[in-house]
C-alpha positions as CSV (number, residue, x, y, z in Angstrom):
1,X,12.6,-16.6,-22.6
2,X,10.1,-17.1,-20.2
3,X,11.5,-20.5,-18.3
4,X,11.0,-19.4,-14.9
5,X,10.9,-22.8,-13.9
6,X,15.0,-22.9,-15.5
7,X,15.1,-19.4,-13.3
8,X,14.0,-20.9,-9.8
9,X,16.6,-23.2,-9.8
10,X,20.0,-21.1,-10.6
11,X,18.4,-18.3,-8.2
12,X,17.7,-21.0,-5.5
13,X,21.0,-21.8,-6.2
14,X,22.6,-18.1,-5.9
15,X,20.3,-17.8,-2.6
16,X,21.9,-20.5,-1.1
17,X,25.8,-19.3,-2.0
18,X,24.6,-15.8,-0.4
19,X,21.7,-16.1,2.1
20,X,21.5,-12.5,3.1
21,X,21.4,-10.6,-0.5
22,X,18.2,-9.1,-0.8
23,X,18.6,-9.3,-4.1
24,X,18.5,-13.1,-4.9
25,X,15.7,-13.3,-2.3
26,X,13.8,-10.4,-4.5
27,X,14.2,-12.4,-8.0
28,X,13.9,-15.3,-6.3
29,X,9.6,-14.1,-5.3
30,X,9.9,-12.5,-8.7
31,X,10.1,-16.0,-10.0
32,X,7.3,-17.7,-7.6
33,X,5.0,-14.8,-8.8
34,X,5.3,-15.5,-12.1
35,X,4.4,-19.3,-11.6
36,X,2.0,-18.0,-9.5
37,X,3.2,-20.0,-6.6
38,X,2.1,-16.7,-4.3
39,X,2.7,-17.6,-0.7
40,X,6.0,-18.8,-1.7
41,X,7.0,-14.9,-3.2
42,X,5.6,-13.2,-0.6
43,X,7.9,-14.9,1.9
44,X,10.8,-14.2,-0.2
45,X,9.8,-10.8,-0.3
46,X,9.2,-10.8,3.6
47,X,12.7,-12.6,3.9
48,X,14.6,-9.6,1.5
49,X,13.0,-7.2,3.9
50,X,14.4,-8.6,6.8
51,X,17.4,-9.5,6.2
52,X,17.8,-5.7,4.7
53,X,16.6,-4.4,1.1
54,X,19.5,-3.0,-0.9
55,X,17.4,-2.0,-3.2
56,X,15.5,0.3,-1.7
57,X,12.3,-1.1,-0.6
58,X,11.5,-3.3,-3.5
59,X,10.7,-6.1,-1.3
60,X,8.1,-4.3,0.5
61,X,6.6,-2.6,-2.3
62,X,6.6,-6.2,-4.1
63,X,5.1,-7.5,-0.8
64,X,2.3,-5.0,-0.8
65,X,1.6,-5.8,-4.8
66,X,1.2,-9.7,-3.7
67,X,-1.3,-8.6,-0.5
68,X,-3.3,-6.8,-2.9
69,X,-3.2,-9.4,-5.6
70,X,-4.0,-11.8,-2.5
71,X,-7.1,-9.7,-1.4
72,X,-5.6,-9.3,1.9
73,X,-5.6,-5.4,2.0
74,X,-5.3,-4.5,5.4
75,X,-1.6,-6.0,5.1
76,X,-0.9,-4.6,1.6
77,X,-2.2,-1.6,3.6
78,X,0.5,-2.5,6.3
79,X,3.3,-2.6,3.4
80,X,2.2,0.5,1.4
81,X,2.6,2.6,4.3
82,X,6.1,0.7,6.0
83,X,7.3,0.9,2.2
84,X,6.9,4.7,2.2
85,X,8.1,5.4,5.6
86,X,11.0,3.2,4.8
87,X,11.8,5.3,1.9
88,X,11.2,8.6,3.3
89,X,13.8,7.6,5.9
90,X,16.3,6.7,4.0
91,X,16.1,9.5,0.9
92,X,14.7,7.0,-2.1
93,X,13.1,8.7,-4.4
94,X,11.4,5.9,-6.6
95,X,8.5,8.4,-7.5
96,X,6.7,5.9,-9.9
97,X,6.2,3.0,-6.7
98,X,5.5,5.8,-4.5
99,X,3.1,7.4,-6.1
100,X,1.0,4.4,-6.7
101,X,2.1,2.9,-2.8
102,X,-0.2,7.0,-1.6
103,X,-2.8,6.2,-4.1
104,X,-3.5,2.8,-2.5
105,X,-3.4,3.8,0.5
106,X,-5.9,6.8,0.3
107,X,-7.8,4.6,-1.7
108,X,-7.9,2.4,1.7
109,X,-8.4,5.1,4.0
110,X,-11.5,6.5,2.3
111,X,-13.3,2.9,1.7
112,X,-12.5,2.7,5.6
113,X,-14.1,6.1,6.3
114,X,-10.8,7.0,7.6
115,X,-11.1,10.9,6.4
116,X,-7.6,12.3,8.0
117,X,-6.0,9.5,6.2
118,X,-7.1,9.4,3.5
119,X,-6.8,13.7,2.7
120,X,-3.1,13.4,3.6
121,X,-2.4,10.0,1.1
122,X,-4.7,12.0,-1.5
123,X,-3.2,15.3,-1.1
124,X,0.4,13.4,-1.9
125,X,-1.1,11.9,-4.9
126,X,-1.6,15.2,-6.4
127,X,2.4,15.6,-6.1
128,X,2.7,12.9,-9.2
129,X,2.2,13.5,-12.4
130,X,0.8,10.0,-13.0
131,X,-1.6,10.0,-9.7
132,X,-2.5,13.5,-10.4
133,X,-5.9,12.9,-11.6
134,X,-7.1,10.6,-9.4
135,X,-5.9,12.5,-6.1
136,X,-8.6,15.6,-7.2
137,X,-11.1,12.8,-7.4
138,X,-10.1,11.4,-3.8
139,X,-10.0,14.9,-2.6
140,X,-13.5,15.5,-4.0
141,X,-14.6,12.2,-2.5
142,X,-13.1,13.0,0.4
143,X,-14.6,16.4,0.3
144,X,-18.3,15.4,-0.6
145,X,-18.1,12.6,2.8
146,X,-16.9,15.1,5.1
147,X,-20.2,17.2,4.0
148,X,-22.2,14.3,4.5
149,X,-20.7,13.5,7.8
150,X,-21.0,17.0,9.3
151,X,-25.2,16.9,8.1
152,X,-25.4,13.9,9.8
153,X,-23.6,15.0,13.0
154,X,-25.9,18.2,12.4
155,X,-28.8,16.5,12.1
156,X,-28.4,14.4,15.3
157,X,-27.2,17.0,17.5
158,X,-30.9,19.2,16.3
159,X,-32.6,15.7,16.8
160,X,-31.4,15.3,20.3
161,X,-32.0,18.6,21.1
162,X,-35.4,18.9,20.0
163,X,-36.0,15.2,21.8
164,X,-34.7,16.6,24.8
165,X,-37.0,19.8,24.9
166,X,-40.7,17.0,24.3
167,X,-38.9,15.2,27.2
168,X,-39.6,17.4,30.5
């Protein structure tokens, strides 16, 4: 019905009858990020993670959405990567959330120049059927800066030896 302002106030009120359900604390951000009241969701989300997501991760994979949204990518970064180590721990298999949590991240990793990184998050990508696609482009990315990297490592190394042989 969209009234999320009608929703923020019965799921305030269920937060407050159970302060440690992750879940009320999940539709509870759900509700702020609609009303785009951001800070306020992303410390619900924060809040559902610590106190110990039932669900799975959602809270962190909702927290990383919000960093991004944000602009603050180091963080969403941060929550991509504790969202799938979370999940690999504990057996989830939400392969729609993780496949777009690898594709951020080796996204991140190559803007970063972070090579090692970035192949592995790309290389996952290509396990999804929806990050497919973009993976092989990563990979080739990835691919074409590594060859760019070792001419420029190639290129120094034959500069400094050649400067080192006019230097007596």
């Amino acid at each position: 019905l969209k009234m999320h302002y009608y929703c923020l106030y019965y799921y305030k009120r269920a937060q407050e009858l159970r302060p440690n359900d992750s879940r009320m604390l999940v539709a509870l951000g759900e509700c702020y990020e609609k009303l785009d009241k951001h800070s306020d969701a992303m410390k619900c989300y924060w809040k559902a993670h610590c106190v110990g997501d039932i669900d799975g991760g959602i809270a962190l994979f909702q927290l990383a959405k919000m960093y991004e949204k944000t602009g603050d990518h180091d963080q969403a970064a941060n929550a991509y990567n504790q969202y799938i180590v979370d999940t690999e721990e504990q057996g989830i298999t939400e392969r729609d959330q993780q496949s777009k949590a690898y594709k951020y991240l080796a996204m991140y990793y190559v803007k970063r120049k972070l090579l090692e990184h970035a192949y592995h998050y790309a290389q996952k990508c290509t396990e999804f059927a929806d990050t497919r696609e973009e993976g092989k482009a990563l990979l080739k990315q990835i691919a074409a800066l590594r060859g760019e990297n070792t001419a420029n490592t190639s290129n120094n190394i034959l500069g400094n030896i050649l400067k080192d042989r006019e230097d007596p």
